[in-house]
GUTIDO-808833 format. One record per residue: y, z, x of N, C-alpha, C in turn. Coordinates in steps of 0.05 Angstrom, whole numbers, plus 5000, padded with zeros to 4 digits. Layout:
BEGIN
YZXYZXYZX ...
//
This chain:
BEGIN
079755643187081855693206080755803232 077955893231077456023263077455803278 076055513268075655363283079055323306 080755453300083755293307083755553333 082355723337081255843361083056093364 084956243337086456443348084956643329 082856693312081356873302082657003283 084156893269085456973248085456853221 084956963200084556833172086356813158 088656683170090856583164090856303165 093956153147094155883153096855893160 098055763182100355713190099955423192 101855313173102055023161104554943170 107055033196108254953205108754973243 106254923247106055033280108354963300 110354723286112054543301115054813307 114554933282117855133283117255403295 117655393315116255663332118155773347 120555543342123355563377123855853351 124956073375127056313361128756323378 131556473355134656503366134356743389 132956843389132257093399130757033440 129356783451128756713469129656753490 128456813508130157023532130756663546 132356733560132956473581131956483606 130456323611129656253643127256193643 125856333631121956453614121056203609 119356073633118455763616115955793614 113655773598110755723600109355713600 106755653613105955483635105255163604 104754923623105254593613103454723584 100854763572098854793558101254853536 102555033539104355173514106554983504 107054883528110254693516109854503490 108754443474108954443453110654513436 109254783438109554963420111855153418 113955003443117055163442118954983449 120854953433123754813435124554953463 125354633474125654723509124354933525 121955003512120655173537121255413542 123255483527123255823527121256013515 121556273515119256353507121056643504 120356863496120457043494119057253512 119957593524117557693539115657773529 115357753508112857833486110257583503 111957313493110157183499108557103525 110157203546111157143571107457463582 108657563568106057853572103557753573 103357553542100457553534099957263535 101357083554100756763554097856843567 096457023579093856793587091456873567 092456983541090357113531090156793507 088556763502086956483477087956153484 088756153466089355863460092355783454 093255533458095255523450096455593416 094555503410095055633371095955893369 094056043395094256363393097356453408 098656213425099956283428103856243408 103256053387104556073376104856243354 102356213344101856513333104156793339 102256843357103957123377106257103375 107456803384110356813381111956883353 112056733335112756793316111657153292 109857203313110357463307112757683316 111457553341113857743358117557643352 118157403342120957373337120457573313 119357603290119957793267120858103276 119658193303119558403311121458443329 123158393341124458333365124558603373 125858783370126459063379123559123385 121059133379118159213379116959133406 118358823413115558663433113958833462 117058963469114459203494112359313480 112959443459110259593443108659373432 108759173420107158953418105358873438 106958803459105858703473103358933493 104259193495101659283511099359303487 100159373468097759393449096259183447 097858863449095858613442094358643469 095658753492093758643519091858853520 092559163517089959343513087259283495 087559113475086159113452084958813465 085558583470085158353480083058423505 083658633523081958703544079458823540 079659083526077659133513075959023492 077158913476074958763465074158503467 077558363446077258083463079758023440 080557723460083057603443083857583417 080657493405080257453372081357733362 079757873376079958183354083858243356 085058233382087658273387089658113367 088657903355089857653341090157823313 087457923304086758083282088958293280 088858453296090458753299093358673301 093758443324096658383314098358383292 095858183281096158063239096958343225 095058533227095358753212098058903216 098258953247101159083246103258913234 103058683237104858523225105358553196 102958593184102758623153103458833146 102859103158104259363156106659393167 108059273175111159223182113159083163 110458963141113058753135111758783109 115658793087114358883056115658643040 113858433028115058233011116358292990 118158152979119458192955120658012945 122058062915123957862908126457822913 127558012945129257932955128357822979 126357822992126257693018123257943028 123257873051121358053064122458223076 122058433074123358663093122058803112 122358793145121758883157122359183176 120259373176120759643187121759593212 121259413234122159443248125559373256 126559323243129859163237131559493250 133459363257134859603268136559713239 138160003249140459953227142159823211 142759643228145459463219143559223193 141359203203140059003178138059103160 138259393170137059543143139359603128 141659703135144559643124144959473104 144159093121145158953104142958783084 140458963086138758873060139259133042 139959303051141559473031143059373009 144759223023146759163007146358902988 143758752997142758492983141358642966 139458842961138859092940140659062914 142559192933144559252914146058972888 146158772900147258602883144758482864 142358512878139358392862140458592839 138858812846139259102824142459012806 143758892808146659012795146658742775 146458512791145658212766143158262754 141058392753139158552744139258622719 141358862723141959062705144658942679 145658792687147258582677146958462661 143958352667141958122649141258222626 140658562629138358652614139758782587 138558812564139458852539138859252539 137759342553137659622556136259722583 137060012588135260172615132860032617 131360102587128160062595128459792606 129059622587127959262599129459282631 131859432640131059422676129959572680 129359722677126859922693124359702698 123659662670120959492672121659182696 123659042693124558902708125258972744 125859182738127159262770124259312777 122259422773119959552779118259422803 118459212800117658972814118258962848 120758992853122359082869121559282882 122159492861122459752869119859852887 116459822871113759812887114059612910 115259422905115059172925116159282958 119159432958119359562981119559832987 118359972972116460252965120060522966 120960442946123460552941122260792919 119860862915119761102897120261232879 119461012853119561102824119961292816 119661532798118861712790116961662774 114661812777112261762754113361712717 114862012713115561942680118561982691 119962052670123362082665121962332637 124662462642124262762619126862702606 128662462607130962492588131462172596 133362122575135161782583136561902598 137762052608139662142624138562072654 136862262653135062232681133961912684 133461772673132561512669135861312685 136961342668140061192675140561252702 140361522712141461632741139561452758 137461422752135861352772135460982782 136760912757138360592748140460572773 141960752762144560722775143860732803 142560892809142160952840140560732855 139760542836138560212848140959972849 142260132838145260012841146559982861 146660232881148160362904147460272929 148160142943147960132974146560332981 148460552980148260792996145760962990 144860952975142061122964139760892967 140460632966138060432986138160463011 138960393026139160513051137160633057 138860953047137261183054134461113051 133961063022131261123017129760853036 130860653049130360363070129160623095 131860783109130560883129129261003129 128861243111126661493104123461323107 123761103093120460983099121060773120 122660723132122260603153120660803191 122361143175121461213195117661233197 117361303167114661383170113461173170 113260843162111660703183112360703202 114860713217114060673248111860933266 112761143247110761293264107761283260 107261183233104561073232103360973248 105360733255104460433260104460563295 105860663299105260743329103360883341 102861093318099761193336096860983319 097360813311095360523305094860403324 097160473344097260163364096560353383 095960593382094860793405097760813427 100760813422102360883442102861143433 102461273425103561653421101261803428 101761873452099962083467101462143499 099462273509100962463537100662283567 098962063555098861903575100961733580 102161653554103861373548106661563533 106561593513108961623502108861823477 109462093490108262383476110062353458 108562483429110762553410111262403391 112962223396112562033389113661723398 113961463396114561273409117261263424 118061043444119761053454121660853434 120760713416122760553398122960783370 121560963372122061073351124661343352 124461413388126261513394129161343402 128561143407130960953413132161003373 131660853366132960943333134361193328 132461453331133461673334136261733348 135861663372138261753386140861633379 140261323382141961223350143461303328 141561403313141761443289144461803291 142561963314144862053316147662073327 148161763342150061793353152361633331 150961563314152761413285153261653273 151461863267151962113253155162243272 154862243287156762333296159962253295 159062043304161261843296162561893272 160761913243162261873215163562113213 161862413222162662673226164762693236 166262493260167862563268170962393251 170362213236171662183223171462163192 170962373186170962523153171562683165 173562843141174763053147175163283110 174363553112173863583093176463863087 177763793070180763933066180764103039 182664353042182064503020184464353000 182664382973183364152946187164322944 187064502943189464662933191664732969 191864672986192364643011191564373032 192964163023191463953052192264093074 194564273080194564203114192264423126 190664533108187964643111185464483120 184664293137182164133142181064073169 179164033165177364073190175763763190 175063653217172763493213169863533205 168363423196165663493193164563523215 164863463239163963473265165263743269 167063943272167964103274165964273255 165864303235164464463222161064543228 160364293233158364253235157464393261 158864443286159064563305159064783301 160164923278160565273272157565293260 156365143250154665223227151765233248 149265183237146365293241145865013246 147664743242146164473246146564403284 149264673294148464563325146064753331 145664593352142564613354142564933377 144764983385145665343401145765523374 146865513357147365603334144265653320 143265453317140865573306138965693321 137665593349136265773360137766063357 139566183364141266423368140366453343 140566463324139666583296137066593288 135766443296132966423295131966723321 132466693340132266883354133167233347 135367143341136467403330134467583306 133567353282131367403258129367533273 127967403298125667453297125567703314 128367753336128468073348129568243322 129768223305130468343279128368483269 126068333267123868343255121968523277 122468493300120668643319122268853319 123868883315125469163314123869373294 124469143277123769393243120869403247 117669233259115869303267114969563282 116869553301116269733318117170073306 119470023292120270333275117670393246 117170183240114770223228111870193232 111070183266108670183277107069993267 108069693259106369523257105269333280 103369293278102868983299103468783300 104568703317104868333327102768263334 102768063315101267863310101667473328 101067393347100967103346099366873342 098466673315097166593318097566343311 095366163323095365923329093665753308 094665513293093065423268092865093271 090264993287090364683283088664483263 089164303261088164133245085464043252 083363983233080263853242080463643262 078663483270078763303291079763053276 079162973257079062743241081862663241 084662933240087262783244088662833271 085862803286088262763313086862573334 088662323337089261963338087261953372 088762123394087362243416087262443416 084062593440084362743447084962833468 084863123478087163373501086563193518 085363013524085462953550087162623559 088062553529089262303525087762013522 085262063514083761893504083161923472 083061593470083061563437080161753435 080161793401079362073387076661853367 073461863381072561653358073161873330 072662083329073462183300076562053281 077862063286080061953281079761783258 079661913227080161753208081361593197 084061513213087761423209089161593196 088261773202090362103180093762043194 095262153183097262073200098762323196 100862323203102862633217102862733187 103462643174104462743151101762883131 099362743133096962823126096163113141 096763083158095863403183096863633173 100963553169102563803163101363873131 100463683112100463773089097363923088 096063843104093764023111092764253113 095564373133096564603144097764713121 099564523104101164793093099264843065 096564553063096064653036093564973040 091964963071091165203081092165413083 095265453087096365663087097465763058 098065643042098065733015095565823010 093065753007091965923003091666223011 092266173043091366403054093466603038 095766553034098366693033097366782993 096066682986095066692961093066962961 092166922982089167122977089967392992 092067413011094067603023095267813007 096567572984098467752962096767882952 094067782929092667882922091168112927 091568132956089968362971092068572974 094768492973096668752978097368673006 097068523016097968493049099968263053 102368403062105068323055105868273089 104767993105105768033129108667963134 110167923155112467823156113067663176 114467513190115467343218116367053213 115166923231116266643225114466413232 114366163218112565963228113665713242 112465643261114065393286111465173279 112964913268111164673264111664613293 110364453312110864313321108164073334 109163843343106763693348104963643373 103063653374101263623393101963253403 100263353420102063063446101762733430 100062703414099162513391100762513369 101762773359103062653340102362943312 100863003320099263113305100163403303 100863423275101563823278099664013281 101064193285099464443291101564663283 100864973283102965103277102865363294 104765563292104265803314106265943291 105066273292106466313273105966663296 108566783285108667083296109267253268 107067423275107167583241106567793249 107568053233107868343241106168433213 104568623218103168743198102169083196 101369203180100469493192097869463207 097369653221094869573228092469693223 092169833188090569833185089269573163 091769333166091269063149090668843170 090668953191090068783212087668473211 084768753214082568633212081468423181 082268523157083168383132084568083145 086668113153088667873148087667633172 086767753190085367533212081867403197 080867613180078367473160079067333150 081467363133082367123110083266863128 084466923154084866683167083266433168 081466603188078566523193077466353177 077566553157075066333139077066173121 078866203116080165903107080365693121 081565763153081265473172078165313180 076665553175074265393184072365223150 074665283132072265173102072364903110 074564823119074364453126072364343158 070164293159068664163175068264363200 067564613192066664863214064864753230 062964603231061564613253061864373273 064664223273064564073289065364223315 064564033332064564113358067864283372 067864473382070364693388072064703359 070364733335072164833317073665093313 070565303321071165613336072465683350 073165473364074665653393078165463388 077865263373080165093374082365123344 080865193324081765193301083365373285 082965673303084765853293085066073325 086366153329087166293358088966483350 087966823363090066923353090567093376 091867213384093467423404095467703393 094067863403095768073400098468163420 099768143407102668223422103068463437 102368483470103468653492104968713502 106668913488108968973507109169053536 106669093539107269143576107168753591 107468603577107868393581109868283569 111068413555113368273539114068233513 116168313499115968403476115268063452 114568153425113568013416115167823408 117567773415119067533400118767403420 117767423455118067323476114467113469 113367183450110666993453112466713431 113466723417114766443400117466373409 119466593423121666413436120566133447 119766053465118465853476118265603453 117165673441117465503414118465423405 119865613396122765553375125265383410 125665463429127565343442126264993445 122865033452122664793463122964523431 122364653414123664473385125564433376 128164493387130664613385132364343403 132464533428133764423443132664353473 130064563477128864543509130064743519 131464973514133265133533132165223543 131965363568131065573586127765533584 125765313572122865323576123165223595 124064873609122664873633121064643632 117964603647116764343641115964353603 115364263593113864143573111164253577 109064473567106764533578105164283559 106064143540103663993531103963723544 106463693552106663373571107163413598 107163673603108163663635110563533643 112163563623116063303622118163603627 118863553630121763763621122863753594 122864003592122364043560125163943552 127163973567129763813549130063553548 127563423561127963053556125663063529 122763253523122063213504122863303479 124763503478125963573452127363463439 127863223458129062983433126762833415 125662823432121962743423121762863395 121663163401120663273376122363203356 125563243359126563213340126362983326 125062803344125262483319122562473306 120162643319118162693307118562873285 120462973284120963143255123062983241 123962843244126162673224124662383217 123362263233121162053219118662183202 117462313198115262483177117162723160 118962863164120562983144118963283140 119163323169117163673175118863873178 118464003162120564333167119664363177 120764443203119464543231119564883232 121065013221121965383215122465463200 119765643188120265763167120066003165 120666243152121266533150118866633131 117066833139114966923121116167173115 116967213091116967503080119867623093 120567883096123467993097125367823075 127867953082130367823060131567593056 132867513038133167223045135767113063 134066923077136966903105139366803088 139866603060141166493054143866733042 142266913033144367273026145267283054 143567303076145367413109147167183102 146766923099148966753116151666873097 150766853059153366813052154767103056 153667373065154967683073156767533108 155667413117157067363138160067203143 159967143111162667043114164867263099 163967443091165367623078165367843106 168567873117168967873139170368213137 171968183116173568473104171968603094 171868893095169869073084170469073052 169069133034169669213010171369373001 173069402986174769672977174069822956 173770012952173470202934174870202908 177470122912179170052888178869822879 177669712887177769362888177269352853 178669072831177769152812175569032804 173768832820171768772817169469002823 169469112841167269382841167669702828 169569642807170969972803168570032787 166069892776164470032763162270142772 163370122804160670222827161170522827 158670552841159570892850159370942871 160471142889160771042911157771052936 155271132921153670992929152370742930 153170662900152570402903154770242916 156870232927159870152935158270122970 157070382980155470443000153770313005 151570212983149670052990150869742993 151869642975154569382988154969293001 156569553010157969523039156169483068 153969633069151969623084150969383090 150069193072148568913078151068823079 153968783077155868633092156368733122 156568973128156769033154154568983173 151968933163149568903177150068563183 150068453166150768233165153268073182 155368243178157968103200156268183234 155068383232154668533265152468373277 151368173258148968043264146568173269 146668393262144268573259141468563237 140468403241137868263231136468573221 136468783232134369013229135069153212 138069183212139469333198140069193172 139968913172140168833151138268793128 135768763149133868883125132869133117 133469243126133369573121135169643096 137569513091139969503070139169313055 137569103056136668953029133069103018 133369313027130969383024128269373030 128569313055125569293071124569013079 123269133103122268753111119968653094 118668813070116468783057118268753026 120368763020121668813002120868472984 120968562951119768272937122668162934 122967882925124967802926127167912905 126167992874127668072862128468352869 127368492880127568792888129968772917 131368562926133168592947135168672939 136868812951139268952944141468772930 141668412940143568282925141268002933 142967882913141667532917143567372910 142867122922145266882918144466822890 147466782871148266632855148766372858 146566202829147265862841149065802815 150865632816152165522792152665222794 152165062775152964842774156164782769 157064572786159864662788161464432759 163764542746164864572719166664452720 167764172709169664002706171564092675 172964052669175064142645174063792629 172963752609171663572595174263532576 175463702560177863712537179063932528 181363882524181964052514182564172478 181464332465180764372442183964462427 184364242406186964202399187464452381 185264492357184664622337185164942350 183664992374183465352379185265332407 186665122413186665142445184865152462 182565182457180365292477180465062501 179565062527178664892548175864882551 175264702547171364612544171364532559 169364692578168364602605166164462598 164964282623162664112623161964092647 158764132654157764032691159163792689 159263832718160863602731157063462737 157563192742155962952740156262822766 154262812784154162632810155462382804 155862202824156661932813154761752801 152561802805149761662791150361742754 151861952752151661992722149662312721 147862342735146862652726147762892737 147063102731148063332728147963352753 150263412778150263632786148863822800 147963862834145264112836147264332831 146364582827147064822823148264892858 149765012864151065062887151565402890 150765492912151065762918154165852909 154966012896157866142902158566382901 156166492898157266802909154066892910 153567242903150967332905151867572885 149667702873149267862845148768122863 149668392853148768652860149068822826 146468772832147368982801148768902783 147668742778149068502753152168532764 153068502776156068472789155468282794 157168062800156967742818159867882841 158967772864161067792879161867532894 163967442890164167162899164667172932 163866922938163966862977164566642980 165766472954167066192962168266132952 171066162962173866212943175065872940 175065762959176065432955174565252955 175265042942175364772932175064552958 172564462970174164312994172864032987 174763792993173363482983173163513016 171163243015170463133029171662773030 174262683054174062493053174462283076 175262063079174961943114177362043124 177062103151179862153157181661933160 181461783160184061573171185361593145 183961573126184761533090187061813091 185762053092186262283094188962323110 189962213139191662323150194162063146 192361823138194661683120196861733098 194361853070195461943054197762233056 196762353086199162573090201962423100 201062263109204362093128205362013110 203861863088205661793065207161973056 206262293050206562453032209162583042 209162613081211562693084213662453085 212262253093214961963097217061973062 215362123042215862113010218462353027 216862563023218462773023221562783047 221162573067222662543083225362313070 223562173049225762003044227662153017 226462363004227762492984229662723003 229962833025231362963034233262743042 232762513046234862353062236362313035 235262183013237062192989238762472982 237662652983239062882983241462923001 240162943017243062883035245962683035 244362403026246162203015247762342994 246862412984248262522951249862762962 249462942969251263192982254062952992 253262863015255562773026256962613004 256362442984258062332966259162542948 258362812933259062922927261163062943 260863152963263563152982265963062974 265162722981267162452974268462522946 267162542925268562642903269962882898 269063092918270463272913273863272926 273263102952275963032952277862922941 276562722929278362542911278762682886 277162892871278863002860280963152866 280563442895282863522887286263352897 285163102899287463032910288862912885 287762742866288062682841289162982829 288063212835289063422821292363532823 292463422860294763522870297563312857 295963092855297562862842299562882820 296963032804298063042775298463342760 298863462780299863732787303763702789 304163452809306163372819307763282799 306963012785307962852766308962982736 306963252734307863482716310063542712 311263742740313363752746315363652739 314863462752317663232754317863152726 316163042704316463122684318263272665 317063512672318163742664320763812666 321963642688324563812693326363442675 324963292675325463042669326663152633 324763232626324263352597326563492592 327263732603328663972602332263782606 331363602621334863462623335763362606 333363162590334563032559335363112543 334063432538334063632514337163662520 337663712534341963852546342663702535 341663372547342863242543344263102513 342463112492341363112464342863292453 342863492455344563782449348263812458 348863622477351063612486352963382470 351063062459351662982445352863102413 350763132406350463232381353963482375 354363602392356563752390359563632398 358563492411361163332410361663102388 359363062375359462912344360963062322 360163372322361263442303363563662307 364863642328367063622332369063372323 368563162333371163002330370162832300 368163042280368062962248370063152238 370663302252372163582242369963712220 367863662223366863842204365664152212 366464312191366164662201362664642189 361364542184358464632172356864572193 355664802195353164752216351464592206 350464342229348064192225346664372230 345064302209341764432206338864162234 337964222242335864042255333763942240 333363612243331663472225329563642217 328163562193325263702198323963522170 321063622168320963512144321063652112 322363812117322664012094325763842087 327963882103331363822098331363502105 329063402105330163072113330763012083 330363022068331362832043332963132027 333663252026335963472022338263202010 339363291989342163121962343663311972 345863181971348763411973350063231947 
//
């Protein structure tokens, strides 16, 4: 196949079908190519790189670039950077490869990373019916497991190594079942090849496109403007009260996921923490922790990196965090309990790094910067600025500014961009690159903030919703005393006032171990009524079961003090779409509207009857009467006879009146 002049060790055995639905209109060219396109259109992919090879090379190209369509600006500078520098052949090559790492064969079709939502969507859903006639066929779990398997490696959907129950085995069946859990698991690795595949092609850096790509951020912004969307129509209502509900977009606004909301708390923690430093004369600490040369793609100056092994974002962070476990290993061990917080964020490539602000005593000072040291430098110390580049640390000056003022900067420019200003690693404005970051943290799946040491923020959040102070009589705490009632009350009041310093001072210190905090969240798996027990009456509860069939995660609902549980989440709320939701209410009053209207119907007929009786009453009230006096005339009358009978008999004997005693009386 080289001889066919496009340098590729491929066979394309149909050169004639090259026309795509996709062809921009107007784009003809030049005569050499017409061949090789139904009417002469062409694509701008092709339109970029027509003067690079041969015509072969250019159909080639083409039908790469139709697979890719959303891709071809990034295609295309990479084929012409790589084509210039080296040469066409090799560009033919590298094309092939991205192509090959874009695209995952299977026994439903080929699936490509680069496909937008809507057709990762709808190979979702062709998933779903493979997996479901699948599962259909098969005489048990195992024979689809072993069957689906095929599949499953084929578009890297993520086995589990073993299964610890048939239970767990079935859930994970079922969940190859689901649209909605393909999908997910479609975009989760769609993000991380694209970010692969982008610093491959050399576009993620400070020259071209910091952070990470501009199609990788196009998705992103996307992706959250559908998020929003669904947020705003789901609506999540209390189970025992509907006209209690809120949108998920509404909520989501109160909570730590808007992006004001969390900096402000994040901020608040870490002046919390410099508070309680400073009453306890420790040092601030800032230091800086990067990765060897080998995973980072370019270097500071925006030129490719010959070290550069193909490590990729995700290789760097696990780098970092598997270095810092140690360190945090050999810390404990030593008795040196620092505290503050750690900020992932990425260098202009792609590549993490971390900055962390940590408070310590300072006679553990010199200790905790050794252990640094020599853990960051065990991996490849003597490459060139490993010393001066690999661990960096600063002591915190207050005649320059207090110590949460060295990582605000940080935390806002990963956040949101607020109040930093340019971008110091791209020289951009940090609120056009903070979208950057954030898709560089949602394509690799990087906790970007984490909390070293003090109490646990998840106790602040759930004290913060407990808004009423405790009562003394209350009969859930009557077995307190009223110091311990005191101590209680304290981490709730610290907690409503947002007082980070005070609140760890009331859970027991910013060095305090986790079991030694004054309270901790309670998790429970939440409890469906399974039967009811005929024999004892009893009600047998049972975990409630995801819809896959397994158990249930355990869910915060209150926090423990002293073997007390104190609950902090009193209702029941579903989650469901709104239109469904404010339907089902119209029904519910149009119901209730039409039973008052019957009600009413019925009153007024009851009315109607009540007239008509008393008029029937007055009737035969009437007819009584008249009766009556009807009655009383005959009797005279009867009686008047009768005496004038026995007169003109001449008889002197009183008639006796019929009866049935004297009716048959003999004389």
């Amino acid at each position: 196949m080289m001889g066919m002049g496009y340098g590729v060790d491929r066979s394309f055995t149909d050169m004639a079908v090259v026309a795509s639905p996709y062809a921009a209109r107007g784009a003809a060219l030049e005569p050499r190519y017409q061949p090789f396109y139904a009417g002469g259109q062409s694509t701008p992919f092709d339109i970029a790189t027509a003067r690079f090879g041969t015509a072969e090379c250019a159909a080639f190209r083409h039908r790469i670039g139709c697979r890719h369509m959303a891709m071809q600006s990034s295609l295309s500078s990479f084929y012409i950077r790589k084509a210039q520098d080296d040469s066409y052949i090799e560009a033919n090559r590298a094309l092939a490869d991205i192509d090959d790492r874009l695209s995952y064969p299977g026994p439903c079709g080929v699936f490509r990373c680069s496909w937008d939502d809507s057709f990762i969507s709808s190979f979702a859903g062709k998933l779903e019916s493979y997996f479901s006639r699948l599962r259909s066929f098969s005489s048990s779990d195992c024979d689809f497991f072993v069957s689906a398997l095929d599949a499953v490696n084929s578009y890297a959907l993520g086995a589990p190594d073993a299964f610890f129950s048939p239970d767990e085995q079935s859930a994970f069946l079922s969940r190859l079942c689901s649209s909605d859990w393909l999908r997910l698991r479609l975009r989760r690795h769609v993000g991380r090849v694209l970010s692969d595949i982008s610093r491959i092609m050399g576009l993620v850096h400070k020259r071209s496109q910091p952070y990470v790509s501009d199609y990788q951020l196009a998705r992103r912004v996307s992706r959250l403007r559908d998020n929003k969307a669904v947020l705003t129509e789901t609506v999540a209502h209390n189970s025992l009260d509907p006209d209690e509900w809120f949108t998920l977009s509404e909520l989501a606004g109160k909570s730590v996921s808007n992006p004001v909301n969390r900096r402000a708390e994040l901020m608040v923690r870490c002046r919390g923490f410099e508070i309680c430093a400073e009453d306890l004369g420790h040092v601030g600490l800032f230091l800086t922790l990067t990765c060897p040369s080998r995973f980072h793609a370019f270097s500071n100056s925006g030129k490719p990196n010959p070290n550069w092994d193909g490590s990729t974002i995700r290789d760097s962070q696990a780098w970092l965090v598997s270095r810092f476990n140690s360190i945090r290993a050999e810390l404990n061990n030593s008795g040196i309990r620092p505290y503050g917080f750690r900020v992932a964020e990425p260098h202009h490539d792609g590549t993490a790094h971390w900055h962390l602000l940590l408070f310590i005593e300072q006679d553990n000072v010199k200790s905790l910067l050794s252990i640094f040291k020599r853990y960051m430098l065990m991996d490849s110390p003597n490459e060139p600025g490993a010393k001066k580049h690999r661990f960096k640390c600063i002591f915190a000056d207050k005649s320059k500014g207090s110590a949460t003022g060295y990582i605000a900067k940080y935390i806002s420019k990963n956040i949101d961009g607020f109040a930093v200003g340019q971008d110091y690693e791209t020289k951009s404005p940090a609120l056009e690159t903070a979208a950057r970051v954030d898709a560089w943290k949602a394509d690799n799946g990087i906790r970007q903030f984490q909390q070293i040491g003090g109490p646990s923020v998840q106790a602040w959040r759930e004290m913060r919703r407990m808004r009423d102070e405790f009562k003394e009589d209350d009969p859930m705490l009557k077995h307190l005393s009223n110091g311990e009632w005191l101590a209680l009350e304290n981490v709730r009041r610290a907690a409503d006032a947002s007082d980070w310093a005070a609140f760890c001072i009331a859970m027991g210190g910013v060095q305090v171990r986790r079991n030694d905090q004054t309270i901790r969240c309670h998790y429970a798996v939440p409890q469906a009524m399974e039967k009811l027990c005929s024999d004892t009456g009893e009600i047998v509860l049972e975990p409630k079961t995801t819809r896959y069939g397994d158990i249930a995660s355990a869910r915060i609902v209150g926090v423990m003090f002293q073997r007390i549980f104190v609950a902090t989440r009193f209702k029941d709320w579903q989650v469901v779409n709104k239109k469904k939701f404010l339907r089902g209410t119209a029904d519910v009053m149009r119901g209730v509207t039409d039973i008052f209207d019957a009600m009413e119907a019925e009153q007024e007929y009851m009315r109607m009857l009540e007239s008509e009786y008393d008029s029937y009453v007055a009737k035969m009230n009437a007819l009584a009467d008249e009766n009556h006096w009807l009655l009383i005339e005959s009797l005279e009358l009867e009686a008047e006879a009768s005496r004038r009978l026995a007169v003109a008999s001449g008889s002197s004997e009183r008639s006796e009146p019929w009866s049935s005693v004297n009716n048959c009386k003999t004389h």
